[in-house]
N, CA, C and O of each residue as an XYZ file, in Angstrom:
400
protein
N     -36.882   -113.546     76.649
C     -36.063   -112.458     76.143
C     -35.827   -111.450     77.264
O     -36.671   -110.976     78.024
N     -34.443   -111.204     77.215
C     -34.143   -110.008     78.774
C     -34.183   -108.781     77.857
O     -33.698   -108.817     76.726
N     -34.672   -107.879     78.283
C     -34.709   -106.005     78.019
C     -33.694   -105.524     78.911
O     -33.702   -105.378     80.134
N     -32.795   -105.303     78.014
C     -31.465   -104.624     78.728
C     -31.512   -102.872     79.818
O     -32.020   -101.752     79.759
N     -30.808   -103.512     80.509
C     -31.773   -102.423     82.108
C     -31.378   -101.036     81.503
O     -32.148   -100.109     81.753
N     -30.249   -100.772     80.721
C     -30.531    -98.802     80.429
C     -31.635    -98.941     79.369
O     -32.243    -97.881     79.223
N     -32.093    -99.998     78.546
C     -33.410    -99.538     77.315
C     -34.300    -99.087     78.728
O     -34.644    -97.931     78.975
N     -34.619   -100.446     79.700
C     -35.508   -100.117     80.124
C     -35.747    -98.846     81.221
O     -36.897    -98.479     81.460
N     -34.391    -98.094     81.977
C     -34.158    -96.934     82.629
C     -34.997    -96.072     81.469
O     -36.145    -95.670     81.659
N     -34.212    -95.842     80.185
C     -34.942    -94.753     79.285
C     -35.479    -94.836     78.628
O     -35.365    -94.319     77.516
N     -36.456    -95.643     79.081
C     -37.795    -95.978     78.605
C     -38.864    -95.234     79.729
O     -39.623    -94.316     79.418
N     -38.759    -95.805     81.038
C     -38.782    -95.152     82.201
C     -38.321    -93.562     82.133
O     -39.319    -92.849     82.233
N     -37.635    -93.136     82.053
C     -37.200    -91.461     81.832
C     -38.233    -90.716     81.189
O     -38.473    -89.548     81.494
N     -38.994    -91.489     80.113
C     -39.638    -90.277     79.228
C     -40.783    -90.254     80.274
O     -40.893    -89.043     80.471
N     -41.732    -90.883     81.088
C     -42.821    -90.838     81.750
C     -42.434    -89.415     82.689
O     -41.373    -89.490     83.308
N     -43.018    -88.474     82.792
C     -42.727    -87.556     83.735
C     -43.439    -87.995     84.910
O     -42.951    -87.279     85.784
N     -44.261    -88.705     85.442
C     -44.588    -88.583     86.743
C     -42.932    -89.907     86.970
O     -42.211    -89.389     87.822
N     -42.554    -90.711     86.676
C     -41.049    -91.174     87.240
C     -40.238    -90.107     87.076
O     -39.319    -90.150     87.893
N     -40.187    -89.071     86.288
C     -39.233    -88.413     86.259
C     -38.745    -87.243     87.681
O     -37.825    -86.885     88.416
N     -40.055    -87.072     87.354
C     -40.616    -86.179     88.981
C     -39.909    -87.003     90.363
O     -39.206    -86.685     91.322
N     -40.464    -88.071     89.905
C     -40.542    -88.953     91.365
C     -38.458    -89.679     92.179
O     -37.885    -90.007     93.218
N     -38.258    -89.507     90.722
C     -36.503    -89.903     90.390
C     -36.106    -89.114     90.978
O     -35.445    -89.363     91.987
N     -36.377    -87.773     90.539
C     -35.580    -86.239     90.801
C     -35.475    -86.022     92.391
O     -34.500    -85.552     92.977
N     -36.912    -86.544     93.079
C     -36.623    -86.394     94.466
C     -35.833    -87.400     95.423
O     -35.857    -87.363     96.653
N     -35.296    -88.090     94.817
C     -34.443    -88.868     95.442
C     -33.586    -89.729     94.306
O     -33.444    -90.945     94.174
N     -33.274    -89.044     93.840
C     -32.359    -89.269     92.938
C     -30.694    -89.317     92.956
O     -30.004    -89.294     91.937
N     -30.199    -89.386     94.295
C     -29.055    -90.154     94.587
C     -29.149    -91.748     95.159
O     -28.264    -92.596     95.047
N     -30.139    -91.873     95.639
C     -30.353    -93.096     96.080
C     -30.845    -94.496     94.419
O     -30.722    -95.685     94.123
N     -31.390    -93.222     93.880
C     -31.507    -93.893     92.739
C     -30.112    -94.420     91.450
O     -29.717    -95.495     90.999
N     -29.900    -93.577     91.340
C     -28.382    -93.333     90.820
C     -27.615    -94.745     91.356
O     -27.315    -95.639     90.565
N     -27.362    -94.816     92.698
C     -26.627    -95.980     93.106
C     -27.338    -97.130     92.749
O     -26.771    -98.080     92.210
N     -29.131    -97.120     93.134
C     -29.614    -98.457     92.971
C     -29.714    -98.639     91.421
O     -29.704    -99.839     91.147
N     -29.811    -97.816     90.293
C     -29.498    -97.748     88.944
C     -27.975    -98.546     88.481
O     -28.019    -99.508     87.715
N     -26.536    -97.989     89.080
C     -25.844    -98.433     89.184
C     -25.187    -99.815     89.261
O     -24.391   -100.334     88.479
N     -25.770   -100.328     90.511
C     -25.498   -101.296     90.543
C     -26.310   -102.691     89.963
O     -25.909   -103.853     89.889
N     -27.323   -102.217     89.670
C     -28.075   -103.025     89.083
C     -27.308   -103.244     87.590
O     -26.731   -104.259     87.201
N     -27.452   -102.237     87.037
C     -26.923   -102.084     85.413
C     -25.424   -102.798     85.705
O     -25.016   -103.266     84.642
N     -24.350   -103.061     86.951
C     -23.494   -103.103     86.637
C     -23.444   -105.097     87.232
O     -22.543   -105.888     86.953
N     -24.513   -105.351     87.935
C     -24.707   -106.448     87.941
C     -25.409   -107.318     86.436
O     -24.937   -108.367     85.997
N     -26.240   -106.811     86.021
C     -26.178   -107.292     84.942
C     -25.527   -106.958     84.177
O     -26.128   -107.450     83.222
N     -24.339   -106.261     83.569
C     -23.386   -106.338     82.513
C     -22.559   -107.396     83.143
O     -22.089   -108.018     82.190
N     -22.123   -107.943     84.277
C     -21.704   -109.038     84.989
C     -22.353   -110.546     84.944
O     -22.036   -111.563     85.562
N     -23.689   -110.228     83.686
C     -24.443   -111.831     84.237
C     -24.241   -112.230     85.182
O     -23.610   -113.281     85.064
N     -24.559   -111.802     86.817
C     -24.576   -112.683     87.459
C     -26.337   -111.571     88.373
O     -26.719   -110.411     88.529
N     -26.797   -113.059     88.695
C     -28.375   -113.151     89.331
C     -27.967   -112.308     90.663
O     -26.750   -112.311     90.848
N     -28.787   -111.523     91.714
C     -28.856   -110.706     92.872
C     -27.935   -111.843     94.005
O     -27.195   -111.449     94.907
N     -28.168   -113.039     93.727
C     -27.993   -114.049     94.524
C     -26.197   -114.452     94.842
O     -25.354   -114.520     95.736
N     -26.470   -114.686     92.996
C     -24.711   -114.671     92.795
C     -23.775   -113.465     93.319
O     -22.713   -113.743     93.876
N     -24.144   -112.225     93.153
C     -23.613   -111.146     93.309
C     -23.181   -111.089     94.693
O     -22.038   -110.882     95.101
N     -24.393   -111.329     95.466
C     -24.613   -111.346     97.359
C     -23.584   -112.215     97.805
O     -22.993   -112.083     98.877
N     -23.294   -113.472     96.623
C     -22.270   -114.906     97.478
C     -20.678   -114.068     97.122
O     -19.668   -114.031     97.825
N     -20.868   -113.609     96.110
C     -19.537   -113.035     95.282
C     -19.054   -111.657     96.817
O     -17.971   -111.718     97.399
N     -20.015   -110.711     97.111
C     -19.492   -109.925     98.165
C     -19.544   -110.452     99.629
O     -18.578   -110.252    100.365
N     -20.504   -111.035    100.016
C     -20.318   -111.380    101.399
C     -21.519   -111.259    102.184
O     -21.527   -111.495    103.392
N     -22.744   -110.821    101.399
C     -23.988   -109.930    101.701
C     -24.844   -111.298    101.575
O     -24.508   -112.469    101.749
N     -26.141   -110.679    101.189
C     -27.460   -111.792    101.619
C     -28.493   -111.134    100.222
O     -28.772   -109.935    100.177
N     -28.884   -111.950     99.345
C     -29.572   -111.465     98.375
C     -30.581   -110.325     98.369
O     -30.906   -109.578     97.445
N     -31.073   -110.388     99.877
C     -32.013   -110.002    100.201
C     -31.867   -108.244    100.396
O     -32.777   -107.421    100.292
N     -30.443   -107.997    100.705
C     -29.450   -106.594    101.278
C     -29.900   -106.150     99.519
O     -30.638   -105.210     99.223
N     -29.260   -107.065     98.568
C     -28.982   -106.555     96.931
C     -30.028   -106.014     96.541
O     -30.038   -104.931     95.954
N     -31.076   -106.709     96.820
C     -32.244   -106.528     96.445
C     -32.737   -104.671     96.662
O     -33.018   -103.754     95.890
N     -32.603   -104.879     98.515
C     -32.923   -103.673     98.750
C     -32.037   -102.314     98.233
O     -32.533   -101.192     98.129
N     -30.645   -102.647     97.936
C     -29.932   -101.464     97.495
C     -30.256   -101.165     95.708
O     -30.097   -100.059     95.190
N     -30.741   -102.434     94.944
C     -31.077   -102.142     93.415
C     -32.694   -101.457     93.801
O     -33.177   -100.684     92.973
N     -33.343   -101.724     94.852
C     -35.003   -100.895     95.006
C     -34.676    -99.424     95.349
O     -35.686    -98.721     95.357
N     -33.444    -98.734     95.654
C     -33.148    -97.804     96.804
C     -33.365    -97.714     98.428
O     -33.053    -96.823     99.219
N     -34.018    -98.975     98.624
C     -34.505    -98.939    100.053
C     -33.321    -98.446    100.908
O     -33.277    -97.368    101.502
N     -32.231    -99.537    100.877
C     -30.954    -99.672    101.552
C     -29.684    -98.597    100.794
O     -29.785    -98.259     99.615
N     -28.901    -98.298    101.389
C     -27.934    -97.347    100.855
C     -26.627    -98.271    101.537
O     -26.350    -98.205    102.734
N     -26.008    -98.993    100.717
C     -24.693    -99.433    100.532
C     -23.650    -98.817    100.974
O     -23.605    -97.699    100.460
N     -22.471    -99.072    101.939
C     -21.541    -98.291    102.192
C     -20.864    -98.186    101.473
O     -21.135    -99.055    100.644
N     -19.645    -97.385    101.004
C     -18.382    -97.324    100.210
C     -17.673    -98.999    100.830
O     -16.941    -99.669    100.101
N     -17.815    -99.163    101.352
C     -16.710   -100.358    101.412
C     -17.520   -101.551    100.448
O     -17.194   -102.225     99.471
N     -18.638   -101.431    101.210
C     -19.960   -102.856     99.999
C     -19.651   -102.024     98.593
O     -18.969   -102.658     97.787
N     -19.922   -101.142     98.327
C     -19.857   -100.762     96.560
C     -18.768   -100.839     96.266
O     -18.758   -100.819     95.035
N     -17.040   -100.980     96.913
C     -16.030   -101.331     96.358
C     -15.857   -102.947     95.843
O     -15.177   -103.488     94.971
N     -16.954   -103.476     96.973
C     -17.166   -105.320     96.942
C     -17.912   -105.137     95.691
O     -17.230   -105.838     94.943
N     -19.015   -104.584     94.844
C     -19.917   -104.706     94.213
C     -18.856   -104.509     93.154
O     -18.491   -105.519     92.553
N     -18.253   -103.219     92.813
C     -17.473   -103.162     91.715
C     -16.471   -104.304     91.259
O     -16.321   -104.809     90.146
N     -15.762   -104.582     92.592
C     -14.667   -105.418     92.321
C     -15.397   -106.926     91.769
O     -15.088   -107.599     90.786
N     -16.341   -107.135     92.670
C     -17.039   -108.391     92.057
C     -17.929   -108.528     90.520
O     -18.236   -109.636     90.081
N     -18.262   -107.299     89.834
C     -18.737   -107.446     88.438
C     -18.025   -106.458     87.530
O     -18.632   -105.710     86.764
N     -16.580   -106.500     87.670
C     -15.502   -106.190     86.785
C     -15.499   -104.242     86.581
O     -14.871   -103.675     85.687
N     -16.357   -103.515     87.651
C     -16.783   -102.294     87.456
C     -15.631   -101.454     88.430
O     -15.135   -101.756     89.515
N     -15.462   -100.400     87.638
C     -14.607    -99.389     88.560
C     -15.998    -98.198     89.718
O     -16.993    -97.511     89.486
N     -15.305    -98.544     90.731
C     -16.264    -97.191     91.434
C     -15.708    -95.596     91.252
O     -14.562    -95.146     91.255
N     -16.851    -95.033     91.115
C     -15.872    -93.455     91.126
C     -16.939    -92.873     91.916
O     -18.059    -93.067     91.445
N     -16.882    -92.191     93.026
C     -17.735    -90.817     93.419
C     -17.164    -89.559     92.821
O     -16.004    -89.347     92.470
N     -18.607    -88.474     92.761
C     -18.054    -87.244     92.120
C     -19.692    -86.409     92.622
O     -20.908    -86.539     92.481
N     -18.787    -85.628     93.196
C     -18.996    -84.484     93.143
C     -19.839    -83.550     92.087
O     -19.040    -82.686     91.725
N     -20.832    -83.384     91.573
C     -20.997    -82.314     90.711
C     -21.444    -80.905     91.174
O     -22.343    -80.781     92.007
N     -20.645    -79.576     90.485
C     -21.274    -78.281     90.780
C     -22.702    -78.609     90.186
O     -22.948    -79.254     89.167
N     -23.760    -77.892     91.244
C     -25.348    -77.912     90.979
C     -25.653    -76.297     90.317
O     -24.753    -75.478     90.130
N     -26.695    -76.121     90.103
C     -26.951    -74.427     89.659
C     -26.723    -73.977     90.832
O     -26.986    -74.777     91.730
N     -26.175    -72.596     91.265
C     -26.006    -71.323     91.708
C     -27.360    -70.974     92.467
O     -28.331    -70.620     91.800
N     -27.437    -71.065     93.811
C     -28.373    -70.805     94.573
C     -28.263    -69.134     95.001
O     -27.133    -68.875     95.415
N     -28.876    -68.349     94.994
C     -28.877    -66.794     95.363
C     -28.714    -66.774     97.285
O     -29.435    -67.269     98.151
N     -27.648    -66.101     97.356
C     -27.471    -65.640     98.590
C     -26.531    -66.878     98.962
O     -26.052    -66.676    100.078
N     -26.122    -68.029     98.441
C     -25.087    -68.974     98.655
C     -23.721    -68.624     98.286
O     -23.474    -68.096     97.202
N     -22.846    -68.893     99.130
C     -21.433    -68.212     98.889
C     -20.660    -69.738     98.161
O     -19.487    -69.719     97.789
């Protein structure tokens, strides 16, 4: 039986020491979250995905761990190859004092 990867993300979320640990690097996570979740809504294995862009299972691996950080050109390959649109964005963060 597979446990579908957002049960298991927020399942993961409620533990505060991951939550803590997310927060500090939590863009790198975000992407390796990403693409993982968007490889499996794609059924296809780290392997398949790697033959589908041009990469080496081994690269996939490291960008779904956060090790590796994917360029915009590989995450346009990742999207285009498991039916996903890419979007970057920007979000306003809270209001830092003395920041213009």
């Amino acid at each position: 039986m597979t446990i579908p990867f957002k049960a298991l993300r927020d399942k993961w979320n409620v533990d505060p020491a991951f939550r803590e640990a997310y927060d500090k690097i939590s863009p790198e996570m975000e992407i390796a979250f990403a693409i993982a979740e968007a490889r499996h809504r794609a059924e296809l294995t780290q392997a398949q995905l790697a033959a589908k862009i041009g990469s080496s299972q081994a690269m996939v691996a490291r960008w779904e761990r956060g090790t590796a950080m994917p360029s915009t050109k590989s995450l346009t390959k990742v999207a285009q190859a498991t039916g996903s649109r890419l979007r970057v964005q920007l979000e306003a963060g809270p209001k830092k004092s003395g920041v213009k």
